[in-house]
N, C-alpha and C positions, 0 to 999 in steps of 0.2 A: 504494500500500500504506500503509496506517495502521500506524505502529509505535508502542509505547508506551514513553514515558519513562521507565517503572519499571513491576512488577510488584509485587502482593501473594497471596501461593500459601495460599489455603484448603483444606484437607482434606473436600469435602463425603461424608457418610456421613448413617446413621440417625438418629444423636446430636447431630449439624451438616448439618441438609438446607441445601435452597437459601432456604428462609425466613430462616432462623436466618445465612446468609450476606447475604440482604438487611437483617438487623436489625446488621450490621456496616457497610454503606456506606457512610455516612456517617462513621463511626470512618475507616476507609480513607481515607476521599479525604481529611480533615481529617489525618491523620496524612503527607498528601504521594504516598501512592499512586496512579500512571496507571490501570493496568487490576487487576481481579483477574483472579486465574488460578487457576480450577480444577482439583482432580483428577478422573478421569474420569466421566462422569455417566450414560452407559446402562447399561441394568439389570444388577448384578452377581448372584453368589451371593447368596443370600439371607444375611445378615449380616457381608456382607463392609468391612471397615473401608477398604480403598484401591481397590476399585472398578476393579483390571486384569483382573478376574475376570468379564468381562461375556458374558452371557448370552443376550442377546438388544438386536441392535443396532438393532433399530425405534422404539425408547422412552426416555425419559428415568426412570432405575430411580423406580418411585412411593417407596421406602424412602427414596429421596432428595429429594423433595419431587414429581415428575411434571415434567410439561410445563408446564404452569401454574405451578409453583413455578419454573422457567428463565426467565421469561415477567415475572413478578414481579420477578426478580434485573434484569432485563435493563433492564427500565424502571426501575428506581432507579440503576442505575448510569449508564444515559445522560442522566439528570436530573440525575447531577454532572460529565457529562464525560467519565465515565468508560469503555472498553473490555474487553472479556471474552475472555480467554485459556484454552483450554480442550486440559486432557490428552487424547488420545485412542489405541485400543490395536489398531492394523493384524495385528497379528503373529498372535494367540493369542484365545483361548476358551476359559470356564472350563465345567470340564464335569465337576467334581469330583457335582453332583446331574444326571443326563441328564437327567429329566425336567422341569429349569430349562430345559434348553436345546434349543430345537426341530432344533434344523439336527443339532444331535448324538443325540437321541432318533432321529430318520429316518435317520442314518448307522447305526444300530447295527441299526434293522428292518429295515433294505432294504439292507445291505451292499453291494458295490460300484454295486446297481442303484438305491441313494439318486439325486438328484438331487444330493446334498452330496458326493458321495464325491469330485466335484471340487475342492468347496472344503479338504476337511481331509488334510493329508499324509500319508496313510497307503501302506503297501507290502502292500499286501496279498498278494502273492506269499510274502512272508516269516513271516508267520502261516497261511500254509496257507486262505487266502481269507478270514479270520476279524481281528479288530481284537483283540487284546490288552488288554485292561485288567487292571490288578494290582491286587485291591483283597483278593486271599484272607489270611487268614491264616495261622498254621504249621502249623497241625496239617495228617493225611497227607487227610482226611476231611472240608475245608472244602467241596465242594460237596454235602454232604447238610443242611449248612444251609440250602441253596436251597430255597424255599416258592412253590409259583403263589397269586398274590393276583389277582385281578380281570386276569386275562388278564396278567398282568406276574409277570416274575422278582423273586423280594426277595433279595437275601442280608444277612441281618440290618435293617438301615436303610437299606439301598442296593436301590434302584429300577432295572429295566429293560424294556426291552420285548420282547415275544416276536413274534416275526415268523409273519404271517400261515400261517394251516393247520400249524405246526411243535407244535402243542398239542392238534390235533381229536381225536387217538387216546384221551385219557386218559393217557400216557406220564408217569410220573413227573418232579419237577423236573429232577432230573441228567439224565435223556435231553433232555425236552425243552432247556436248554442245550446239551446237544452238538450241536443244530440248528441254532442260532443264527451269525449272521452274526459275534457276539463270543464272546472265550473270557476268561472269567474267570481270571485266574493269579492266583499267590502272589504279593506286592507285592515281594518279591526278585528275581522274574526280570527287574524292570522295565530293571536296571542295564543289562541284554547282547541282553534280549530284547524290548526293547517294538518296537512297528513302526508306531507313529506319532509325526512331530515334534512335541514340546512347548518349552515357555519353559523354557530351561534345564533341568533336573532336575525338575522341576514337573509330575508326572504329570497332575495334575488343571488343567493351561493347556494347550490341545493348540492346534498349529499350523496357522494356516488361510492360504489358498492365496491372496491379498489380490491374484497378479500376474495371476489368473483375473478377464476384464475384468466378470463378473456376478458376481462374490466382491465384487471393489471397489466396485460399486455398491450394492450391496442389505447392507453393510454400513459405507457411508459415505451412504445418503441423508438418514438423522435429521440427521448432524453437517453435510450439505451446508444441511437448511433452518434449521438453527441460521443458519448466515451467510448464507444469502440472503432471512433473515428477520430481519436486523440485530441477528440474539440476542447472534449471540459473531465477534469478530474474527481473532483469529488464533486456531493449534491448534497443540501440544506433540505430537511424534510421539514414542508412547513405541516403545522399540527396533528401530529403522528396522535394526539388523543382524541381526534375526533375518527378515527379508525377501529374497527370492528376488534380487531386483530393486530396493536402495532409491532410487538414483536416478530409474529409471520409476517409480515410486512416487510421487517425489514432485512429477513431473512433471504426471502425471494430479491428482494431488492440487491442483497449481495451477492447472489447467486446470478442473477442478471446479470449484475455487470463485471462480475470479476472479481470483487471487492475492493470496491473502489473508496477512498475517505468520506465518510458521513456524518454528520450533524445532524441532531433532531432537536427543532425549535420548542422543549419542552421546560417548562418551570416547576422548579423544585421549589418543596416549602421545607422549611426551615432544614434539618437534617437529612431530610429523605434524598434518597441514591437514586441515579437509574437501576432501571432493571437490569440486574446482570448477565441477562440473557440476551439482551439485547446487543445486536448486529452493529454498535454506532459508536464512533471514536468518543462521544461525547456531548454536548449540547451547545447552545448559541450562546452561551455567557453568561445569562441574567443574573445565574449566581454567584459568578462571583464580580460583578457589576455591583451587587448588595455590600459585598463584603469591602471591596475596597471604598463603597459612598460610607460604610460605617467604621471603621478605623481612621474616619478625617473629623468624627465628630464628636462633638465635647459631650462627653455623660454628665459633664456638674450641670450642665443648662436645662439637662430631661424635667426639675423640681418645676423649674420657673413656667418653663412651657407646656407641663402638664395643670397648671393651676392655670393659666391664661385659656389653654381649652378646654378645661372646664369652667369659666369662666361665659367663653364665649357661644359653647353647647347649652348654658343655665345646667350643670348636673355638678353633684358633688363629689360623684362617683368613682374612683380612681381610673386612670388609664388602659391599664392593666387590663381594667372590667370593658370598659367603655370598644376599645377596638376589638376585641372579639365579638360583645355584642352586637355592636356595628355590621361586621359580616355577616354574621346570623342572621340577621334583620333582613340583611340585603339583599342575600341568597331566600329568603323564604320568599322575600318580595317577587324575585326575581321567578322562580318558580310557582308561584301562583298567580303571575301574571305574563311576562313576555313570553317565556318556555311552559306555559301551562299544557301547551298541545303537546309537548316533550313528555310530563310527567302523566299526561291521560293516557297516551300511547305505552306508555309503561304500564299504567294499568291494569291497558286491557291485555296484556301478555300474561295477568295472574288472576282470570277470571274467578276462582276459586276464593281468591282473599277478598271479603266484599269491605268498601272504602278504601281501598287500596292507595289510591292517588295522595289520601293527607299524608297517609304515612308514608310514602315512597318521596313527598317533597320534606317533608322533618328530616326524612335523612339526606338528603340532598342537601338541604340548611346547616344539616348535623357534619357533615361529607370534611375531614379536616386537610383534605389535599386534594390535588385538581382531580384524580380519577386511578384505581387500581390495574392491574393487569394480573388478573386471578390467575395462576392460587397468589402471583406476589403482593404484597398489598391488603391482604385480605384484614389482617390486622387495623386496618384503617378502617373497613366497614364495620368492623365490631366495635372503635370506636365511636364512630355514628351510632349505632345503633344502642351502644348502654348514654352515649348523650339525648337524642333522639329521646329515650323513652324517658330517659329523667328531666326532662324539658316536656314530655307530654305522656301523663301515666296513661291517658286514656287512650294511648294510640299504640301502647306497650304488646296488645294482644298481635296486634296488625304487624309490628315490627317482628315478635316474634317469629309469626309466622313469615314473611317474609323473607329472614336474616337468610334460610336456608336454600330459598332462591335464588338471592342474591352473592350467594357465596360459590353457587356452581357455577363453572366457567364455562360452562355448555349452554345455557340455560338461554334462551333467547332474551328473560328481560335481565341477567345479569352481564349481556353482553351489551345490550342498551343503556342499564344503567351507567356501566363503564363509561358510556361514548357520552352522556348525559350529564354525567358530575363534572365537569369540566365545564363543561358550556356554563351551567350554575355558578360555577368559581370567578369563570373571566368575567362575565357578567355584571355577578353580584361586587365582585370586588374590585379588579383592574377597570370597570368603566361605570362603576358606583359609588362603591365605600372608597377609592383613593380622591373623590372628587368631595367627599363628603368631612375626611378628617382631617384635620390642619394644622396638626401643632409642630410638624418642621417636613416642610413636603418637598424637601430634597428626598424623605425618605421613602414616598410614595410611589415607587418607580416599579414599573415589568418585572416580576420574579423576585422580589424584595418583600419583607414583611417589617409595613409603618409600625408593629407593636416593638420593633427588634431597634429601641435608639441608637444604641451605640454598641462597639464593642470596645475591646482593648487590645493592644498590639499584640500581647499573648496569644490571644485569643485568634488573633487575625495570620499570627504563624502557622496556628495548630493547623488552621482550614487551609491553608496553602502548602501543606505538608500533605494532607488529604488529600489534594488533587494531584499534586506530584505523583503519588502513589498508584490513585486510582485512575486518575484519567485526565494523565499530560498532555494528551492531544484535543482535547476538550476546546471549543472555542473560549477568548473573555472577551467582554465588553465593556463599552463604556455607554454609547450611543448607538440606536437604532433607528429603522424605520418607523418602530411602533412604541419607544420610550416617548414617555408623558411629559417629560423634558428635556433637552440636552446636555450633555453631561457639565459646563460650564455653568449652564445654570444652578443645577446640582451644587456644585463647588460654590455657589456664592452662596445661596441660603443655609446651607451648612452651617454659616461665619455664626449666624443666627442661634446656633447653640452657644456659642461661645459671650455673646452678648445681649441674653436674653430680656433681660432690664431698658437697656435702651430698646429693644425691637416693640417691647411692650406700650413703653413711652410713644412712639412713630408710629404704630398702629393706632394705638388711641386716637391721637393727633387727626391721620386720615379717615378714623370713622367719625371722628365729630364733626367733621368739615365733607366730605360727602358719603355719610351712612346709605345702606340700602335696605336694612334690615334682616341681612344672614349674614349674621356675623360669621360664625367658621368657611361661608364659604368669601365673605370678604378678607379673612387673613389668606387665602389660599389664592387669591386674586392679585392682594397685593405683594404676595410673595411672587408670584409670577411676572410681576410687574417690575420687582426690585432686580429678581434674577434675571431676566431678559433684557436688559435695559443696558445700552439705549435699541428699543422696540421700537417699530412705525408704529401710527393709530390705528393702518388697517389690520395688523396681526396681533394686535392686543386684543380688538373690537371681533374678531374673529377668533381668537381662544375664548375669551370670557362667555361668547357664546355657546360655544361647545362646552365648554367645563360647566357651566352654569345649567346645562339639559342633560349630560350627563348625570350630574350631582342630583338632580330631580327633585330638590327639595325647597327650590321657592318659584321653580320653572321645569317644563318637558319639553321635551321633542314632541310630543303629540299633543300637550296643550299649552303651546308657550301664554305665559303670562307676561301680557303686555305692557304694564304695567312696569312689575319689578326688571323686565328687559329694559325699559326705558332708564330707570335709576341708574343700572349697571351700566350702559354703555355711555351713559353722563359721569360715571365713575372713571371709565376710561377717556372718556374728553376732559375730564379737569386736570389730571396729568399731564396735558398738554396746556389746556387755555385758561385753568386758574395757576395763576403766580406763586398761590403759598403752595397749593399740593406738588408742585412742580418744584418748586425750595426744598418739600421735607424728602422728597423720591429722591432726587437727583441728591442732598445730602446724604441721606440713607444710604444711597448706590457709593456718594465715597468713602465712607465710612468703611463700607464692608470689599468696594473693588479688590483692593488691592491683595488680603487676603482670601478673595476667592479663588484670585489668578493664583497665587502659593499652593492653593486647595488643589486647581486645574492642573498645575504640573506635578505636582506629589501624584495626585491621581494616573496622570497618564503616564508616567516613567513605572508606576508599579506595574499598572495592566502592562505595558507591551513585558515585562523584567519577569515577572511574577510567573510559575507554572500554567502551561496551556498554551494556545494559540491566538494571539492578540489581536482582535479587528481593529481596524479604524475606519470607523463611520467616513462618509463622502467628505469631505471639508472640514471634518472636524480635528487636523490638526494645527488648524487655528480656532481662537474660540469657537467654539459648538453652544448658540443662545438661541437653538429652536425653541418653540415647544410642542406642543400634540401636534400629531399628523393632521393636514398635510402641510403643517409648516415645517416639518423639517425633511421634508422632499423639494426643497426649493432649489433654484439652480445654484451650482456652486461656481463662483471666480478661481479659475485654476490660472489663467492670468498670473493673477495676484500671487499663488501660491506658486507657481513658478519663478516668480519675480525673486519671492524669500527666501526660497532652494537656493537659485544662483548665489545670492549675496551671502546668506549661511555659507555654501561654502567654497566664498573664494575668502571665508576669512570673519566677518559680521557674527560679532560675538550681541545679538539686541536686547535692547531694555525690554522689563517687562512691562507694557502698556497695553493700550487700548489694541495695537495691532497683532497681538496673538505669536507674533513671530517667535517670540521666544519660546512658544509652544511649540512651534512648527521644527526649530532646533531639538527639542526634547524627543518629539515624535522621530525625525528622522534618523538622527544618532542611534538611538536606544532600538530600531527596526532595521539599523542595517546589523547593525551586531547580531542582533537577533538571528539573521536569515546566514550573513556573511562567517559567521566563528559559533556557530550552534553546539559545538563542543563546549563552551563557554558559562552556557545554562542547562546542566546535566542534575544541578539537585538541588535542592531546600533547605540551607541552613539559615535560622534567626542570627542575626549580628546585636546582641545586647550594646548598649552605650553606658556609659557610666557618667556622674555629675548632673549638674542642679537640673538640669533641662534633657533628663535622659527620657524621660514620655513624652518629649517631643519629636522625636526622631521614629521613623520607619526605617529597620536597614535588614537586609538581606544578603547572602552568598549565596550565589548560583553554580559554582562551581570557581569560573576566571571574571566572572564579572559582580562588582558589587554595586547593590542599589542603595542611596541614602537618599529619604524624603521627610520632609517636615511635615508634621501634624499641627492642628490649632495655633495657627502663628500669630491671633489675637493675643491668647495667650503668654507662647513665647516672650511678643513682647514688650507685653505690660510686665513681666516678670525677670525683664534686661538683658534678655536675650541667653546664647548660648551659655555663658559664659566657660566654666572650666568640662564642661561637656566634653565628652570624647568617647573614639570608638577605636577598637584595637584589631589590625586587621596582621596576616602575614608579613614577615617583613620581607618583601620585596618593592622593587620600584612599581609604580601603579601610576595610570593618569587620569583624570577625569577625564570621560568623551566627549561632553561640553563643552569645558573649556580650557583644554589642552594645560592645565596644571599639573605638573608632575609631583608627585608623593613619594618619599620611602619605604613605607610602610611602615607596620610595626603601632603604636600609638598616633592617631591623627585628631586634631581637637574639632570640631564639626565646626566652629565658627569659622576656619579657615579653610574647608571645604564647602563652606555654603557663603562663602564672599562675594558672589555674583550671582547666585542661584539658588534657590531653595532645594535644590535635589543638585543629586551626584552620581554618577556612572561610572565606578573607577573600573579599570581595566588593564591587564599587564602593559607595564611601558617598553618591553621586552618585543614589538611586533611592527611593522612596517602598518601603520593604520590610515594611511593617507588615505586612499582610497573609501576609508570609512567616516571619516573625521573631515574630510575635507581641505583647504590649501592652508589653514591658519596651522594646522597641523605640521 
């Protein structure tokens, strides 16, 4: 298996095909990147910007440059060495336009008698033979909008087909529909009533049956000639738990291709492991994304900022209590409302249990991680289920009987529920409960758990010894397509632990002067405001409305509130056109600038130094101030970061400012090492410090290369800095990759290693590095 020493994750779309990826390669591999790694590349929706929406899996989408334009990519990149990492989407199908999509056009003519009707999850028993699609509108009257156009159904912009002889009569539209193998409904009944599985809530992603062995094949042959055409090397498995089967999944998947390097985009809660059976180098980062946002953060701050959100929830209730309840809420929410059709359909797979559904969504409420792979896992369901019943005695009989249905791994509804508690998870929590708690929402990110504030560097060795162990090739992260924030932002509200007191004060200040009245979700607002900044008004005005209908709690998506939308987005225009909110933000923002940037490179020298495979998000080795998608699919100036590269290294040792660049040094340095001297980072040792400011320091031995990074540098120094601090490494000569400082080794005081940077690279002085380090070298 070919593994790659790093990753670089390009967004390929319309506006960024595979040409305009190939006019980057060279940038990449010069900036220290192994493979890129794309997002997904057969044919999506027609103008679809993340391309999970694929349509048709024969083809590489033409919007995105064709096959020819893969072809292109492929050969420039192994003219520098380089490997290709490709997203791909097993689960789902986007079928928001049918007549995009052939497999789903022929499901809908030929209903159960398609040839598809294998592949897409549909219950057709439960719609009365008929597939459900919700695209009507309110009114009592939406099907006399229905017109026959050239043998096809229209309703408004929406295309169907009409199945053979159901139109000969002359039969007006609405009869002719009532033929049909689908039934058009109101997009309200999709919540309790739809009768096919989709991606989460995502009407327009429907679920395809990938465990069906001619499903897998004739939707994995394009991505198989990618690799046995030396296109692309390994493949990103996006959401392996919305599969029947993911371990056979990714079984076959290896066997396919040879065994080729794999990622599955799956999130761990707290301790829990991949399955060990499973087929896959390891997963997309998130957790240890978690691990390094919480080794940057102050634990003395959790008192202050546990009393201000409960403050601003009105509860007196400790933290502790408060975010698990939270989930639980969210997730019961969630399955008695948006996935209600999800837990009915479970249901009816145990017709024997009568009320089955309460009890099947209590443990789904109950469910403590995103989803088992029976028998592994099983232990999770039993704890649902002694919570579940001590949360609801009366439903104790139901669970009982259930437990043993859902514990066989045969079982048709313990294979659904599998695929089900997942959906429940992301749901309730990554596009709920993170929108909902606020009291330091750096920590609120993809694969992270907000109950978990901090840790301590101990702490943060142990688990980076763990992955060394178990799974070195594992991706990490910092930023993605689908993180809530980018990781610079991250790094600045962090500071917020450290100076909880004033954050308190500057929040007050902005709810007196424009309150909207949700309070936790105005700290969450303004912390996004502070981290992102400086922000335009259109992408501030454009989060807060997404986080504001995610959160669901003084606004929806389905019934926005016009009302508190109007406060909120006067919230976001005082920012700009009142003078004092624009005083205390913009002070705020210097206040904490400078140690966010501290936070930003500490963070990025561990991820790429640290055990695993290090990605770097599109652009983000300069500051990275997106936040939710799809702001941080924007284009990126590779210009600009080209310009940084050259000047880096003909010598441009830069300040750290506004311009990032000295990020963009950190990044590059520490990725060529990475790919160029891989002997270098063979293992896992903690580097203890000794003197007054020893928990300020991160340091690590990887073998020939050592990491030093600063922690809470508010701290630091309000408390005077390094002073007689020191770390004691081998005595040989050593330099820093940075900034070509040479060392002896032996005793080194960190104040003289951190003289121009808050992190350090050192690395034998003993080797010809020019080539890595650049001309100042």
């Amino acid at each position: 298996m070919r593994i790659p020493a790093s990753t670089y994750r390009l967004q390929i779309r319309q506006s960024f095909d595979l040409d305009a990826a190939r006019g980057v390669v060279d940038y990449v591999h010069d900036l220290g990147a192994d493979w890129l790694y794309l997002s997904p590349l057969l044919e999506a929706e027609a103008g679809s910007d993340h391309g999970y929406d694929v349509v048709d899996h024969s083809r590489v989408d033409p919007a995105r440059g064709g096959p020819e334009a893969l072809d292109r990519l492929a050969k420039a990149a192994k003219a520098k060495g380089m490997g290709i990492l490709v997203d791909i989407v097993p689960n789902h199908m986007g079928v928001e336009t049918p007549v995009s999509n052939g497999w789903w056009w022929d499901l809908l003519a030929k209903g159960e008698a398609s040839r598809y009707a294998e592949a897409f999850d549909v219950d057709w028993a439960a719609g009365g033979g008929k597939i459900r699609i919700p695209v009507l509108g309110d009114g009592d009257d939406e099907l006399d909008a229905l017109t026959l156009v050239d043998g096809e159904l229209h309703y408004y912009d929406n295309r169907y087909p009409v199945a053979a002889g159901t139109a000969d009569d002359g039969a007006d539209p609405r009869t002719v529909h009532s033929r049909q193998n689908y039934e058009l409904v109101n997009w309200r009944r999709a919540d309790a009533e739809l009768n096919y599985r989709r991606f989460f809530a995502v009407n327009s992603l429907a679920g395809i049956r990938v465990e069906v062995p001619w499903v897998f094949a004739e939707s994995h042959a394009e991505i198989l000639r990618w690799v046995n055409e030396d296109l692309v090397h390994g493949i990103r498995v996006d959401h392996p738990d919305g599969l029947a089967h993911p371990g056979d999944y990714l079984d076959a998947l290896q066997k396919a291709t040879g065994g080729v390097y794999v990622l599955v985009e799956k999130i761990l809660e707290g301790d829990e492991g991949l399955p060990p059976n499973w087929a896959a180098a390891g997963t997309t980062g998130y957790d240890a994304l978690g691990d390094i946002d919480r080794v940057l953060v102050d634990p003395a701050g959790r008192a202050r900022l546990d009393a201000l959100e409960g403050n601003l929830e009105d509860t007196t209730a400790s933290m502790d209590d408060v975010w698990p309840e939270l989930i639980y809420e969210n997730k019961r929410r969630i399955a008695d409302g948006i996935l209600r059709s999800e837990v009915l359909r479970l249901a009816r797979l145990v017709p024997e249990i009568s009320g089955a559904d309460d009890a099947i969504a209590e443990l789904l409420a109950c469910f403590p991680v995103y989803r088992s792979y029976l028998p592994f896992g099983e232990d999770h369901l039993a704890e649902a289920a002694r919570s579940a019943a001590a949360r609801r005695p009366d439903l104790a009989e139901r669970i009982d009987a259930l437990y043993p249905v859902l514990a066989d791994a045969e079982h048709p509804a313990a294979i659904r529920f599998q695929q089900t508690s997942g959906m429940v998870m992301a749901k309730g929590v990554e596009d709920t409960a993170f929108y909902r708690f606020s009291r330091l929402t750096s920590l609120n990110e993809v694969g992270a758990d907000p109950g978990e504030f901090a840790i301590n560097v101990a702490e943060f060795h142990r688990r980076q010894q763990a992955r060394q162990a178990a799974l070195p090739a594992s991706l990490t992260t910092l930023s993605t397509h689908d993180t809530k924030r980018g990781e610079d932002v991250r790094s600045r509200i962090s500071v917020i632990a450290e100076i909880p007191r004033e954050w308190e004060e500057t929040l007050g200040r902005l709810r007196a002067l424009v309150p909207i009245g949700d309070g936790p979700f105005e700290q969450l607002l303004w912390e996004a405001v502070i981290g992102a900044w400086p922000a335009s008004r259109e992408r501030l005005h454009a989060y807060a409305e997404k986080a504001s209908r995610e959160a669901g709690t003084s606004t929806t998506w389905t019934a926005p509130n016009e009302e508190f939308e109007t406060a909120m987005h006067g919230l976001i225009d005082a920012v700009f056109d009142n003078p004092e909110v624009n005083e205390i933000v913009t002070g705020f923002v210097d206040r904490v600038a400078a140690a966010g940037w501290s936070n930003s490179l500490s963070a990025k020298l561990i991820q790429i130094t640290a055990p695993g495979v290090p990605d770097v998000y599109q652009g983000s080795e300069l500051w990275e101030t997106s936040l939710v998608d799809p702001d941080n699919r924007r284009p990126v100036d590779f210009d600009l970061r080209r310009d940084y590269l050259a000047r880096v290294d003909r010598g441009w040792l830069p300040p750290i400012d506004e311009t990032g660049a000295a990020k963009l040094l950190v990044t590059a340095r520490a990725l060529r090492l990475r790919r160029d001297r891989p002997e270098w980072f063979s293992r896992y040792l903690p580097l203890p410090a000794y003197g007054t400011a020893a928990a300020h320091l991160v340091a690590f031995d990887r073998g020939d290369a050592i990491t030093l990074a600063t922690r809470l540098p508010v701290g630091l120094e309000k408390n005077g800095g390094w002073g007689d601090t020191t770390v004691v490494v081998a005595g040989r000569p050593l330099v820093d990759a940075f900034t070509g400082e040479r060392y002896a080794g032996g005793p080194l005081k960190v104040a003289d290693l951190f003289a121009q940077y808050p992190v350090a690279l050192l690395v034998p002085d003993d080797t010809d590095l020019t080539s890595l380090l650049g001309e100042n070298e």
